[in-house]
N, C-alpha and C positions, 0 to 999 in steps of 0.2 A: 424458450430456452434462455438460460441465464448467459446476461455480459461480464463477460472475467475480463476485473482490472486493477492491473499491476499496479504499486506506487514504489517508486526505485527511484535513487539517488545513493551511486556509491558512496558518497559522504556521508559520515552522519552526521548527527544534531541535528538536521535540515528542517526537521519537522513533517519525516518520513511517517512514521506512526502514527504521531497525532491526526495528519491527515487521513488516515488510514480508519482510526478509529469514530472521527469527526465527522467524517463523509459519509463513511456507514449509517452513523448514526441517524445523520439528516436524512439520508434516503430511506430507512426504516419511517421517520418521522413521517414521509412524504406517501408514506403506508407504502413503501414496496422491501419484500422480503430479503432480507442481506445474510449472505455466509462471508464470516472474514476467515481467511486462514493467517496464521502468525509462521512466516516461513523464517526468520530472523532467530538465531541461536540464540539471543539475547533473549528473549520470552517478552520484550517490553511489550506488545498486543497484548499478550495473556493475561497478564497483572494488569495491564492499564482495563481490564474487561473485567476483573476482580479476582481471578483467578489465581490458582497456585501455580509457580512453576514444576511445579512434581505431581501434572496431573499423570492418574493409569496409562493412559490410550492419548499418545501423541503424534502430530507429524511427523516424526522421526521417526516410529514402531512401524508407520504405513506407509512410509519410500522404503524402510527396509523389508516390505511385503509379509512383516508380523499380524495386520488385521487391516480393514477396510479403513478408509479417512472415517477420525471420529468426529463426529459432528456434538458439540456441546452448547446446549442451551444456558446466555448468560441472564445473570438481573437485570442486564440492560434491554431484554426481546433480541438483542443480536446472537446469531447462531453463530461459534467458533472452534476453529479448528487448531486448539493449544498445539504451543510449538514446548522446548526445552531446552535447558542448556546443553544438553549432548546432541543436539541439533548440526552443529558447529562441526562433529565427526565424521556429518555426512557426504560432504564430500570429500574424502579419502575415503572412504568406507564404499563407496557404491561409482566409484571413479572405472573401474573394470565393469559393472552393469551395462549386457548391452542393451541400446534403446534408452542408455542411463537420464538425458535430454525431457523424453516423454514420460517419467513414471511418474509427476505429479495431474500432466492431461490425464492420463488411462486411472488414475484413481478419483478424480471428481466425475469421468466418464461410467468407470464402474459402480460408483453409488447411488442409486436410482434417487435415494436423496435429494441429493443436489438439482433434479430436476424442479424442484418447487421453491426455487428461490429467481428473483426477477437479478437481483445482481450480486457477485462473487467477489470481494475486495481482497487480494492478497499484497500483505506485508511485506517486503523484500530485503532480504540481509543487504549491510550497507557493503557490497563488495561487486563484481560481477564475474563471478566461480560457476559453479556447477547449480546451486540451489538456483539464484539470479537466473539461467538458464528456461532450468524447469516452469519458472513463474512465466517469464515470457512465450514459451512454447505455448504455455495452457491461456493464453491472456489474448484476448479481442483489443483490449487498449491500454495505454499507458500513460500514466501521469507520472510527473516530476517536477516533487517539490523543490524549488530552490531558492537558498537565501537572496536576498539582496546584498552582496559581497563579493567582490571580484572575484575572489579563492574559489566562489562558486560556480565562477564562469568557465573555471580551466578546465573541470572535470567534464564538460557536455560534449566535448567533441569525442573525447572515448564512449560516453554512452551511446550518443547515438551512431557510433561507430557499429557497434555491439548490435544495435538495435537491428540496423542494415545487413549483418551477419545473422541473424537467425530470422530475420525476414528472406532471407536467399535461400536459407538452408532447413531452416525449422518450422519456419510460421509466418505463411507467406500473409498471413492476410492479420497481421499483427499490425495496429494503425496507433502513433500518440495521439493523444488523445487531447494531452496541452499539458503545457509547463504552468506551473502555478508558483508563484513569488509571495514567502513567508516569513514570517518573524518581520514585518515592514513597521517602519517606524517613520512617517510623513517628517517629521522633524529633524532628523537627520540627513544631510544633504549628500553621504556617500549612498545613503539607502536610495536616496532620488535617482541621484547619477546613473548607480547599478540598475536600475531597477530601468531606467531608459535605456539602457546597454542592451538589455536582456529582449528588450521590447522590439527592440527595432532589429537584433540581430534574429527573434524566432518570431516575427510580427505576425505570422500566421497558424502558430500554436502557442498563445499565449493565452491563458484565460485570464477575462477581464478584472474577476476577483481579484484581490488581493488580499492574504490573512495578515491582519495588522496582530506586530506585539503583541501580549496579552498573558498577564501573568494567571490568568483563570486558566487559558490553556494547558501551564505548566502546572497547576495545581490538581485539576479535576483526575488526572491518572491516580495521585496518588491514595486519591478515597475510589477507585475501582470506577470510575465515572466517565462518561461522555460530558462534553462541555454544554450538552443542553439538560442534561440531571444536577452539573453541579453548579451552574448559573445561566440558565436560558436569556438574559439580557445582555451577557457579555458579546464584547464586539469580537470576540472566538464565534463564538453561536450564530451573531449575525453573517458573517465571514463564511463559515462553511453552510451555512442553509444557501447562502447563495451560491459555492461553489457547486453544490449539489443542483442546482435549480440548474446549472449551466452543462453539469453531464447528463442530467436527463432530457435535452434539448438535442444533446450529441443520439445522432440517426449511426 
């Protein structure tokens, strides 16, 4: 049975999706089968996977119970489930649904699909609404990317407020899985400071990695790419093969 894992960070820039896409990638690399879903109105997953944002058959047609989760095979071997810009309507839209919470568990549950993938990475709009919700209801574990920047520290106490809230009420057996510190730049000494802040106040969901800067990072979405297609010796590449090395160790 596949391990569904959430990557959320109400903020964005954080280097939500990158890690999203990166991670995946590594773990396909590491030969195990990955479904990414792109829950994020924004479609950044979908295009950074090469994709149009105006695909047929999106996440948003299959919370609104139009057709099954469509599963689409990319260039990159990673399986995904394109999201859209009217994404963003769903929750008003399905805000009256009841069960509204579980309809994204009961459709990776109902598509016998989804059984033949070792792990599920889902996207997460940068908010914590309805969608954000649903990610965590369906999700074994959670990771959260965060800057090295103080701005980044004020938002953790609402998440894992949140987190503790639908571990009560939704998903008792939802576990983080670890915080991961991104965009880091050794030479700058606010990056240090934060980045010991962060260390010592979640000392025991911290993963050891750390994604250094990297402007290959920020390049490789824009040609449809994973960072190990569009430069496998970047210290992007090194950075999430080890991050990955460190969730497949996670029991």
């Amino acid at each position: 049975m596949a391990i569904t894992i959430s990557i959320l960070n109400h903020k964005g820039g954080v280097g939500k999706t990158t890690t999203a896409v990166n991670l995946a990638a590594a773990l396909q690399i590491k030969g195990k089968r990955v479904l990414v879903i792109d829950l994020d109105g924004q479609a950044n997953l979908t295009e950074s996977l090469g994709l149009s944002i105006e695909e047929e058959k999106t996440i948003y047609g299959a919370m609104k119970g139009e057709y099954p989760l469509p599963l689409v095979e990319t260039n990159t071997g990673l399986t995904l489930v394109p999201s859209c810009l009217d994404l963003s309507a769903a929750e008003s839209e399905l805000i009256n649904e009841p069960g509204r919470e579980m309809i994204l568990k009961q459709l990776i549950h109902k598509n016998t699909e989804t059984s033949k993938f070792d792990y599920i990475i889902i996207d997460c709009p940068p908010s914590l609404g309805l969608l954000t919700l649903n990610a965590l209801t369906a999700s074994d574990k959670l990771i959260i990317p965060v800057q090295a920047e103080f701005l980044a520290m004020r938002g953790m106490a609402k998440i894992t407020n949140v987190i503790g809230i639908v571990q009560e009420r939704l998903n008792p057996n939802l576990d983080i899985a670890g915080i991961v510190i991104t965009q880091y730049d050794q030479r700058k000494t606010l990056n240090r400071s934060v980045s010991d802040l962060i260390k010592d106040s979640f000392c025991d969901k911290i993963f050891q990695t750390v994604i250094r800067d990297n402007v290959a990072l920020a390049e490789a979405p824009i040609n449809g790419q994973s960072i190990f297609e569009y430069n496998n010796k970047a210290n992007g590449a090194k950075d999430y093969m080890s991050l990955a090395e460190e969730v497949l160790a996670i029991k």
